[in-house]
C-alpha positions in Angstrom: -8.0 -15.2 6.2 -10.1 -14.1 9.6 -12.0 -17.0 11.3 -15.6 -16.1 12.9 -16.2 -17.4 16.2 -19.5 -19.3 15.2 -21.7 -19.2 18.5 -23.1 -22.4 20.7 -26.7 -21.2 21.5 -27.0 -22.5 25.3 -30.4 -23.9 26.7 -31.2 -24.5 29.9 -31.1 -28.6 30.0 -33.8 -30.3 32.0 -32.0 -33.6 32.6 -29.6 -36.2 32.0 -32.2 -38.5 33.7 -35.8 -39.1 32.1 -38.2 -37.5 35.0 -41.6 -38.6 35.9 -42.4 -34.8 35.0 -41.1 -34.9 31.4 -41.5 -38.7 30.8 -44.2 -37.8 28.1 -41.8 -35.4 26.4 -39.2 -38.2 26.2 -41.6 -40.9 25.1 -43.4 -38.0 22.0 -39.4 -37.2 21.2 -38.4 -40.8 21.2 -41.1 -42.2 19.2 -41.8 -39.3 16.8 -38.5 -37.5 16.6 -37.7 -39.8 13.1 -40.9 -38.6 11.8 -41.0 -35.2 12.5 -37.8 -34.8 11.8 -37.1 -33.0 15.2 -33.6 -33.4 15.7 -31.2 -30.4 16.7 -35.2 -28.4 16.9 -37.4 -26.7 19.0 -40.9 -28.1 19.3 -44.3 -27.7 21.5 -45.6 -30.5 23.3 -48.5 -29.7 25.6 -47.6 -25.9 26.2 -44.1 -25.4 26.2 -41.4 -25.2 24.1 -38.4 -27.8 24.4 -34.6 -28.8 22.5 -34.3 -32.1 21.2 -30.7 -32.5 20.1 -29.2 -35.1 17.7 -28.7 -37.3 20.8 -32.9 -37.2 21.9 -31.3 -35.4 25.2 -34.5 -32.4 26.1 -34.2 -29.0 27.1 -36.5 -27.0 28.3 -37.2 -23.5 26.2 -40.0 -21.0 26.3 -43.5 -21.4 25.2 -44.5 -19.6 21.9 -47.7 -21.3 20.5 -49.8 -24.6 21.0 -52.5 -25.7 19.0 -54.2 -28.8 18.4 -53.9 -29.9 15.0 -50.5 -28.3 14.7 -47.3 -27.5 16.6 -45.7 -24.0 15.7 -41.5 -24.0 16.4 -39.9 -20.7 16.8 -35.9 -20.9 15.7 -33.5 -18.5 15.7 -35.0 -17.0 12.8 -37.6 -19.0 11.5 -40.4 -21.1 12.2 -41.2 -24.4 11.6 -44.9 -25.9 11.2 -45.8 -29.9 12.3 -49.0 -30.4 11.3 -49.5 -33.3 13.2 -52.4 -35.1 11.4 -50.7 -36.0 8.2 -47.1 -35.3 9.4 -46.1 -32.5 7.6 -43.3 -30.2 8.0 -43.0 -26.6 7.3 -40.0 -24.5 8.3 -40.1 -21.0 6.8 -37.9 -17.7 7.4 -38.5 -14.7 9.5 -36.7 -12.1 7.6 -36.9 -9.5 10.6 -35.5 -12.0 12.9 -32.7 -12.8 10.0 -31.6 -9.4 10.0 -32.0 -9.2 13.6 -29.8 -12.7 13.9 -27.2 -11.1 11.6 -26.9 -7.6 13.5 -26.9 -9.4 17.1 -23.9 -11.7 15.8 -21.7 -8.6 14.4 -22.8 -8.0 10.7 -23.7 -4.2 9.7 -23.6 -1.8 7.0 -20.9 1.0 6.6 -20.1 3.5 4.6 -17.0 3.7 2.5 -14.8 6.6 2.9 -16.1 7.7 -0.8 -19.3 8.5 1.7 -21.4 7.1 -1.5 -21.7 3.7 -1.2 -22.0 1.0 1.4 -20.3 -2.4 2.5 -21.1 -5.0 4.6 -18.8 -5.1 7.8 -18.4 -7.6 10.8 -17.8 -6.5 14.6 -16.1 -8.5 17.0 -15.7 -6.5 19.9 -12.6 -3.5 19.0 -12.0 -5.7 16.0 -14.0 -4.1 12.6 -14.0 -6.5 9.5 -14.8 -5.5 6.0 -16.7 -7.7 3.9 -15.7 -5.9 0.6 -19.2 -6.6 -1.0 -18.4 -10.5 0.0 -21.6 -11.8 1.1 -20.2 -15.7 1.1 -18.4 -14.6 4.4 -22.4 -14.3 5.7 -23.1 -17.6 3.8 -20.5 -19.2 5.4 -20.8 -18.2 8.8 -24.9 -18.5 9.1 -23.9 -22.4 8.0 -21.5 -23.1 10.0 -23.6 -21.4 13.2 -26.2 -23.7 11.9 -24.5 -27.4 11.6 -22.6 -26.9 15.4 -26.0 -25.9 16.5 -27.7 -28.7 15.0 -30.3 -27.1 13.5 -30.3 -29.0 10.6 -34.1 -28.4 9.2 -33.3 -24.9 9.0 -29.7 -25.6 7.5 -32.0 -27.6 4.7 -34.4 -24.5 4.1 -31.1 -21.8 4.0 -29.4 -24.4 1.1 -32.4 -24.3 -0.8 -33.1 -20.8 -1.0 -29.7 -19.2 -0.5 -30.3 -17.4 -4.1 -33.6 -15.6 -2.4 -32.3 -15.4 1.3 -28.9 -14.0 1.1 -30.3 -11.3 -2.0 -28.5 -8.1 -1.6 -32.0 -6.3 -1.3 -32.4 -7.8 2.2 -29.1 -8.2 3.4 -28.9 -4.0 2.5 -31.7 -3.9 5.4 -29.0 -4.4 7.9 -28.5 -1.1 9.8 -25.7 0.9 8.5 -23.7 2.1 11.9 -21.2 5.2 12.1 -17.6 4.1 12.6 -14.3 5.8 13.8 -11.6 3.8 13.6 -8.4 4.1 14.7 -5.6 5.9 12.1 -2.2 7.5 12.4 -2.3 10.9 12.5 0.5 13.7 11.9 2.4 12.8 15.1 1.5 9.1 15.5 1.8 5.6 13.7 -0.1 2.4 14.8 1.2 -0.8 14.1 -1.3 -3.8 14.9 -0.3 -7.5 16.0 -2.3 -10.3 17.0 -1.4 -9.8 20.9 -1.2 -5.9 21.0 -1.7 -2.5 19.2 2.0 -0.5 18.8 1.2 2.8 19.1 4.7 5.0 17.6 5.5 8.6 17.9 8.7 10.7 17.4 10.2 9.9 21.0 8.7 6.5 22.1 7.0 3.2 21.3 4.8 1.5 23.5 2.7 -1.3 23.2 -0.9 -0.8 24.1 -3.9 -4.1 24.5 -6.6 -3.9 22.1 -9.2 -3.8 25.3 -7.3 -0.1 26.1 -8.1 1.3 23.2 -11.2 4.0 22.6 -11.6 3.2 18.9 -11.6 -0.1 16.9 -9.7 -1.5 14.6 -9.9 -2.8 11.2 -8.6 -6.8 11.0 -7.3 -6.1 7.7 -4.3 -4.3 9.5 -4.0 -6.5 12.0 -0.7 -8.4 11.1 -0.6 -12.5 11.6 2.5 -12.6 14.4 3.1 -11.7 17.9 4.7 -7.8 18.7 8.1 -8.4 20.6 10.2 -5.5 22.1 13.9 -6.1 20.9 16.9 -4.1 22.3 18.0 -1.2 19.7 21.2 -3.1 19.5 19.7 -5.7 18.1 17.9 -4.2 15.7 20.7 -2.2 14.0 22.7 -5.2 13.9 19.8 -8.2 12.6 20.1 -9.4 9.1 17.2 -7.1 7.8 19.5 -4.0 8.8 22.5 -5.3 7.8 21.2 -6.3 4.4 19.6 -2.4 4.0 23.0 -1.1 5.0 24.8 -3.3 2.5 22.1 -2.1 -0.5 22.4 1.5 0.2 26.1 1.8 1.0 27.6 -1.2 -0.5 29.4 -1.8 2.8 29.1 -2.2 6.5 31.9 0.0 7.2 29.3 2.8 9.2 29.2 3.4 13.1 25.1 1.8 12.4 24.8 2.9 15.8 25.4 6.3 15.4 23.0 6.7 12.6 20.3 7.8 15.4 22.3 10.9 16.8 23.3 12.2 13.9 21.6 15.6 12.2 21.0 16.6 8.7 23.7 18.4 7.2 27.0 16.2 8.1 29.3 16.7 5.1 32.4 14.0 5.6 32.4 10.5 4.3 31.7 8.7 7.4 28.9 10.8 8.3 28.0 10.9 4.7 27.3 7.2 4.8 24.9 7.8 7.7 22.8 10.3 6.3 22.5 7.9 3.7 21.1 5.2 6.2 19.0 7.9 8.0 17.2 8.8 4.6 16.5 5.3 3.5 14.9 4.1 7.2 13.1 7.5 6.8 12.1 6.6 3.5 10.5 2.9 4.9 8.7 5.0 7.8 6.9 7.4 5.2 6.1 4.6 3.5 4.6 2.7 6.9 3.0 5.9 7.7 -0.6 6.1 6.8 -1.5 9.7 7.4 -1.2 11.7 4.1 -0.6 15.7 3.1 -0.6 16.7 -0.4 1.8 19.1 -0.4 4.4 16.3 1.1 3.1 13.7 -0.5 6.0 11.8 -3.2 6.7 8.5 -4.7 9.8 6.2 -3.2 11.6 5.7 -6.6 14.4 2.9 -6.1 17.3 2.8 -8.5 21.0 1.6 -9.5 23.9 3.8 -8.4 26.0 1.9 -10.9 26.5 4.3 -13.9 25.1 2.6 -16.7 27.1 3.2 -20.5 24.1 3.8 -22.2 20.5 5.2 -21.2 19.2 1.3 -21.9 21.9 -0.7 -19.7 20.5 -2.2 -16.3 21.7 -3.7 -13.2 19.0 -5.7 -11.7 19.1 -7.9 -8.3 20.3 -4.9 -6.0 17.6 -5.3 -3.5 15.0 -2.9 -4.8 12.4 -5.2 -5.7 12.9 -6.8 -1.9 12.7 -4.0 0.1 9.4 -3.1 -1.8 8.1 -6.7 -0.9 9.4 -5.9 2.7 6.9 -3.5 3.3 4.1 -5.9 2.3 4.9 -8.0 5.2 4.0 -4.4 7.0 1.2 -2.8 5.4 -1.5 -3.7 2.8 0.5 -3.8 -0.6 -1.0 -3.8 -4.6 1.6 -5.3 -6.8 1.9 -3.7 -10.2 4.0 -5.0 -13.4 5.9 -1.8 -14.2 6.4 -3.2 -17.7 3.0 -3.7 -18.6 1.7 -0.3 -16.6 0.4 2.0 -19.2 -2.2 4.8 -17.4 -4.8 5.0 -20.9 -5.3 0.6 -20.2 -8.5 -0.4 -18.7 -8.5 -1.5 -15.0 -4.9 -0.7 -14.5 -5.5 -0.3 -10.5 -7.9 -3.9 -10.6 -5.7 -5.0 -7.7 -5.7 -2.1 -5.8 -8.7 -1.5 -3.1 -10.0 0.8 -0.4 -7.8 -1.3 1.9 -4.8 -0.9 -0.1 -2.1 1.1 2.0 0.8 1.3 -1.0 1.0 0.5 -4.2 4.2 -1.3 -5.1 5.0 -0.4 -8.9 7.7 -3.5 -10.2 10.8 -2.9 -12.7 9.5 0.0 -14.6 9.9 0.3 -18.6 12.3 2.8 -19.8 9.2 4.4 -21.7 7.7 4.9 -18.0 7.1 8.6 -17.9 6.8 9.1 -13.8 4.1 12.2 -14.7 1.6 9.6 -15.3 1.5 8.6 -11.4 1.4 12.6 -10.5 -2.6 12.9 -9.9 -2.9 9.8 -8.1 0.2 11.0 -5.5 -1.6 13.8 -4.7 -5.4 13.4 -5.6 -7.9 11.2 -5.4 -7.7 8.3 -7.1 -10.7 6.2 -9.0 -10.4 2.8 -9.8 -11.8 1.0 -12.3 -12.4 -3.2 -12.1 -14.1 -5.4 -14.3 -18.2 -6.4 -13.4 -18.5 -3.4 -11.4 -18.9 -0.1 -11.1 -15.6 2.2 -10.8 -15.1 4.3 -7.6 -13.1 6.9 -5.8 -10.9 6.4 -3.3 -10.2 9.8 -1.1 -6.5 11.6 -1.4 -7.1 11.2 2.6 -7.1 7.0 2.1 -5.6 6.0 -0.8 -2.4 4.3 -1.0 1.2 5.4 -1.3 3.5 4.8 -4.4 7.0 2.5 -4.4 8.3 2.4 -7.4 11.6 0.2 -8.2 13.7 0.4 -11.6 16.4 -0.2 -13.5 16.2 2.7 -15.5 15.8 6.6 -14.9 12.5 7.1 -14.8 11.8 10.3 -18.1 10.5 12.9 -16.9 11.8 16.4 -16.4 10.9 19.8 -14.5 10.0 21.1 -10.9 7.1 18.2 -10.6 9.3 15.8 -11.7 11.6 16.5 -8.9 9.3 17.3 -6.3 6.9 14.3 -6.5 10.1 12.0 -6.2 12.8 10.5 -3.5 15.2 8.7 -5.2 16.6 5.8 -2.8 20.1 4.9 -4.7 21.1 1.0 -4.7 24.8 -0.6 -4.2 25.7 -3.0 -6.9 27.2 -5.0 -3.7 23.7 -7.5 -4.6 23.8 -8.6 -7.4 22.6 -11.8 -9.7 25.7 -14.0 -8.2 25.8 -12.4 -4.4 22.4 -13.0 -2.9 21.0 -12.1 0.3 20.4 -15.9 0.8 24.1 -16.4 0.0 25.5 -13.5 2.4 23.1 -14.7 5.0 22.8 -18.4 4.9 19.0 -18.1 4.5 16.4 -17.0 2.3 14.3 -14.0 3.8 11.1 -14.1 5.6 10.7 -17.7 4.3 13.3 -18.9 6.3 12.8 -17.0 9.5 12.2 -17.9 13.2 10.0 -15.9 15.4 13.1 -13.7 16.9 14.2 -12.7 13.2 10.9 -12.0 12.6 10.5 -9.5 15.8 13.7 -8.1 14.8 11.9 -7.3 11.5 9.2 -6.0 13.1 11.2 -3.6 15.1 13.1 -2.1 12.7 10.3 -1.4 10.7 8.8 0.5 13.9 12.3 2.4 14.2 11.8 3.6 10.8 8.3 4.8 11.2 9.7 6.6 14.6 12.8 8.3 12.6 10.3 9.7 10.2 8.2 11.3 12.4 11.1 12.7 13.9 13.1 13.9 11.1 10.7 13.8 7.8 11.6 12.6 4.7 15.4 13.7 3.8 17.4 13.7 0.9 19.4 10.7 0.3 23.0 10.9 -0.8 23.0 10.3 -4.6 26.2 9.5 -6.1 25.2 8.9 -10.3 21.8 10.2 -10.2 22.1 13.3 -11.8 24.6 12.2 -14.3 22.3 9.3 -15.1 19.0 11.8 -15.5 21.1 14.1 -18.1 22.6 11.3 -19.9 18.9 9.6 -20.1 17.5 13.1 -21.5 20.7 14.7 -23.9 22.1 11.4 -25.0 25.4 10.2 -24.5 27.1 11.5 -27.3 25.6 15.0 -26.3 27.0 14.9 -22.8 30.0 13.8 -24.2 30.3 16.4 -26.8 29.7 19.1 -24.2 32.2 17.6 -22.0 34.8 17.7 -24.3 34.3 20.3 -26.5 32.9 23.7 -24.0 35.4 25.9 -22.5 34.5 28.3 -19.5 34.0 32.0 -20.6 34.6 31.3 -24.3 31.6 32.8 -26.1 29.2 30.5 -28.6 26.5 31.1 -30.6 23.6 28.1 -31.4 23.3 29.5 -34.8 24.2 32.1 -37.1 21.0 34.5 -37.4 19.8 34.4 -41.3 21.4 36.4 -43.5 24.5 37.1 -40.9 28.1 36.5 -41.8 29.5 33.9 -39.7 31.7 35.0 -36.9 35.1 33.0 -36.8 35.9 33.3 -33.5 32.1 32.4 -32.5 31.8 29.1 -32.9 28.2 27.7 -33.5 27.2 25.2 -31.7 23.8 23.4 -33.8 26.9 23.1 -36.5 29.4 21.9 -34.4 27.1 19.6 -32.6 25.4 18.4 -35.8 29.1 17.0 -37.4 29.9 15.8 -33.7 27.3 13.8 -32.7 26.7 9.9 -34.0 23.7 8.8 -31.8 21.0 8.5 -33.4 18.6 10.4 -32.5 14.2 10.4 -32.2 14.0 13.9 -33.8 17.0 16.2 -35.3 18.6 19.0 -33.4 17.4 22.5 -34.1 18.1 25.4 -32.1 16.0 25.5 -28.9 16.8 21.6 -28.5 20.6 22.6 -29.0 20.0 25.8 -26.2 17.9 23.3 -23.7 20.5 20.6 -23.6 23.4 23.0 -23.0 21.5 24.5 -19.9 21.1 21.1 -19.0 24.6 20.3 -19.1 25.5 23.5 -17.2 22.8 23.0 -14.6 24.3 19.6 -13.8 27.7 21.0 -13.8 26.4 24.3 -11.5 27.6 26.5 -14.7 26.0 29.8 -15.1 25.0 30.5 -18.8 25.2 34.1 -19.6 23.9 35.6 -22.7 24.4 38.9 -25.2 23.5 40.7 -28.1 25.5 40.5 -31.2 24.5 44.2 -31.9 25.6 44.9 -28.5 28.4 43.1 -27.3 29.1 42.6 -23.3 26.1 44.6 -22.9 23.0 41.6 -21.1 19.4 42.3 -22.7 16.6 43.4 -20.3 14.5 40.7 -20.5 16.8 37.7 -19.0 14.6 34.8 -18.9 13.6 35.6 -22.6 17.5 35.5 -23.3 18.2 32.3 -21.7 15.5 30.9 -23.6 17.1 31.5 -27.1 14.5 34.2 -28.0 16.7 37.1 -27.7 20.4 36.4 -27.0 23.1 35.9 -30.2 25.9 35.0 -27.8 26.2 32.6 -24.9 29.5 32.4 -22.6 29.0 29.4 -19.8 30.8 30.3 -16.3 32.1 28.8 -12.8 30.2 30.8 -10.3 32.6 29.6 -8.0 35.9 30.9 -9.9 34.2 34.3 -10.3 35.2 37.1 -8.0 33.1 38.8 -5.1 32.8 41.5 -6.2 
């Protein structure tokens, strides 16, 4: 919650010390000041203008008007009438002057980055703040200047006709002003603290003061703690990497150290481990990243390594759901129940705004099909809330997706594996082995200002690592086993595993009307006796041929196919064959055992 710095309106004072000159002042301000109700006011008295605070103390202001049988107060925005023959009291609003009050303290118009519609914003200096359509943030502040001015007449006359005064008809009269504010771009990540900007690029980080800056900031990522440079040893060795190092490799067995020199491609155990920590920091930086491309753009999907026995068996408490929550200490972060998360519900994004920077998606439902989420990774996305109108937030500005689960997400094809980086989880955390038990304390709750700057810091090495190297591939282990035992089955993968032979020929099923070829076995028949699961649909043919290529995908088989008519002779048309339209015979091979040549 920001605080406004409500303003003291300073007057020149004309004495501690009642004056000969301005003894008739005193005397009309002492005697009438209960009256008129003058306190905390301006007023006329014989030609000029004058303060009276809540104390009877005078200052002297400027003249504005001086008539006989009444006395006309100009305020800040409003004037107040003393007719001085029966007493009376008018105070009334200037709504020019209001507006004018309200843009010379900070508050303006802008336009969203839809370029459609408009929101109110407050300026304080390079600080920007959006109002999000919250005019009780003007309420609040024009009271507040009001009561430690004193003014409390006009304080009164605001109360009584807030409904009229603050109606978004006027308040839209405030001038709408063109903003550029400061973003990352392609080579460069901002990171903003109370005390100081972080500006991040591939090769350095370097703190830079708010006053050096050319474009403003919005308050909304400004984070609520100091920035503190920590030595890189440090930061590889705190609690927060430790804990990241333990999740992703289920030991702290690595040279951490190391992890910064080493390049993509390292093949041995040791270095294997690395990459592995390499990908995952990247991973945190693209998420800490606000610049967007399209054609880059994926979801951070977080799931078990443990190989589960069935497609429905999870292994929760491995650290997912905390790292996501991590990055909400970061950036701007929508919480979504993945179990509830269906795309056809009614204001399904309600908690995500055009200041939401990621959108954290929580223990999916095995029925989560990750195609739902495709548009909004790499489109614009509209969102839809209750009361008011939907709107669109631009590709360009709208948030990024985290997605943790204990399942395998279904989904299958070039999308599916394109729009994705799968970040695999140790089962070294678990329900019984905590972080708070490992560590003697219970994250971010329990930390002091140093473990917080640690924090901070290697979040910033992350966001520096990915604009080094990119996003890269992490390390899987059971992934791929997991997706094709999530889309054959179990029994399926286990039939093919124990029932295929390398370069033996198979047929799916014998054509109509064909004698059945004993030394061709058929697989639909085979399969169908085999297999116990039970199953959505029955197997027919092209379900039989698409899990077998499945299978032999997984296992980097090569599926081959013939005629019956014309034995060892491949038809012309081999993307028709391999879809079951034309071959009779299929033979499944190790391109690896096959000769040069």
């Amino acid at each position: 919650m920001f605080q406004l710095e409500i303003p003291v309106f300073k007057v020149k004072k004309i004495t501690d010390q009642v004056t000969s000159k301005h003894k008739d002042v005193y005397a009309f301000v002492g005697k009438e000041r209960a009256a008129y109700g003058l306190s905390g006011s301006h007023f006329i008295y014989l030609g000029k203008e004058y303060f009276c605070d809540y104390y009877g103390q005078v200052f002297e202001s400027n003249v504005i008007t001086d008539k006989r049988d009444k006395q006309i107060l100009r305020g800040l925005f409003w004037k107040t009438i003393l007719k001085l023959e029966d007493t009376q009291q008018i105070t009334n609003i200037v709504y020019n002057d209001f507006i004018g009050f309200l843009e010379a303290l900070g508050f303006n118009l802008y336009v969203l980055p839809d370029n459609e519609t408009t929101d109110f914003m407050y300026v304080q200096g390079q600080i920007l703040t959006g109002l999000k359509g919250n005019i009780d943030v003007i309420k609040r502040f024009v009271r507040d200047t009001l009561e430690k001015n004193r003014h409390y007449h006009a304080l009164e006359m605001m109360r009584k006709g807030a409904t009229t005064h603050y109606h978004l008809d006027k308040l839209k009269e405030l001038k709408t002003i063109k903003i550029d504010p400061l973003q990352d771009d392609r080579e460069t990540g901002w990171l903003m603290y109370t005390n100081t900007a972080v500006k991040i690029t591939a090769d350095k980080t370097e703190p830079v003061p708010y006053p050096k800056l050319k474009q403003q900031v919005w308050r909304h990522q400004i984070l609520e703690r100091e920035w503190e440079g920590v030595p890189i040893k440090k930061i590889m060795l705190s609690d927060w990497s430790r804990f990241l190092t333990l999740a992703w490799n289920g030991q702290e067995d690595i040279q951490i150290l190391e992890v910064l020199k080493i390049k993509p491609g390292a093949a041995d155990q040791q270095e294997t481990l690395m990459r592995r920590q390499l990908a995952g920091m990247c991973a945190i930086g693209y998420m800490l990243h606000r610049y967007k491309k399209a054609s880059k753009a994926k979801a951070i999907v977080c799931v078990d390594r443990e190989d589960a026995e069935t497609v429905n068996e999870a292994n929760g408490g491995s650290g997912k759901s905390l790292t996501g929550k991590s990055l909400g200490h970061m950036r701007n972060r929508a919480e979504l129940p993945g179990r509830q998360f269906k795309i056809d519900k009614s204001f399904v994004l309600s908690r995500v705004s055009n200041q939401t920077d990621l959108v954290h998606l929580v223990d999916m439902d095995p029925s989560f099909k990750i195609d739902w989420l495709f548009n909004w990774i790499t489109d614009n996305m509209v969102v839809e809330k209750k009361n008011i109108d939907e709107y669109e937030i631009p590709f360009e500005h709208s948030p990024k997706w985290f997605l943790d689960t204990n399942y395998v997400p279904w989904g299958e094809g070039s999308s599916y594996r394109r729009r994705m980086l799968i970040i695999e989880y140790s089962n070294f955390f678990n329900e019984s082995r905590t972080p708070e038990t490992i560590f003697g304390k219970e994250f971010f709750t329990d930390w002091d200002a140093a473990e917080w700057a640690q924090f901070d810091n290697y979040n910033a090495l992350c966001l520096q690592l990915f604009l080094r190297h990119g996003l890269l591939e992490f390390p899987t282990e059971n992934w791929g086993l997991r997706v094709l035992r999530r889309h054959i089955g179990s029994s399926v993968l286990q039939f093919f595993e124990s029932y295929m032979e390398l370069d033996k020929a198979y047929t799916i099923k014998y054509p109509p009307g064909s004698p059945a070829m004993n030394d061709v076995p058929a697989l639909l028949d085979v399969m169908t006796g085999e297999i116990t699961e039970n199953r959505r649909s029955p197997l027919d043919s092209a379900k039989a041929l698409q899990f077998l290529r499945q299978w032999a995908s997984y296992k980097g088989y090569a599926i081959n196919g013939m005629l019956a008519s014309a034995p060892g002779k491949l038809p012309r048309d081999q993307k028709r064959m391999l879809s079951g339209k034309r071959a009779d015979i299929y033979t499944v091979t190790d391109p690896e055992d096959q000769p040069p040549f």
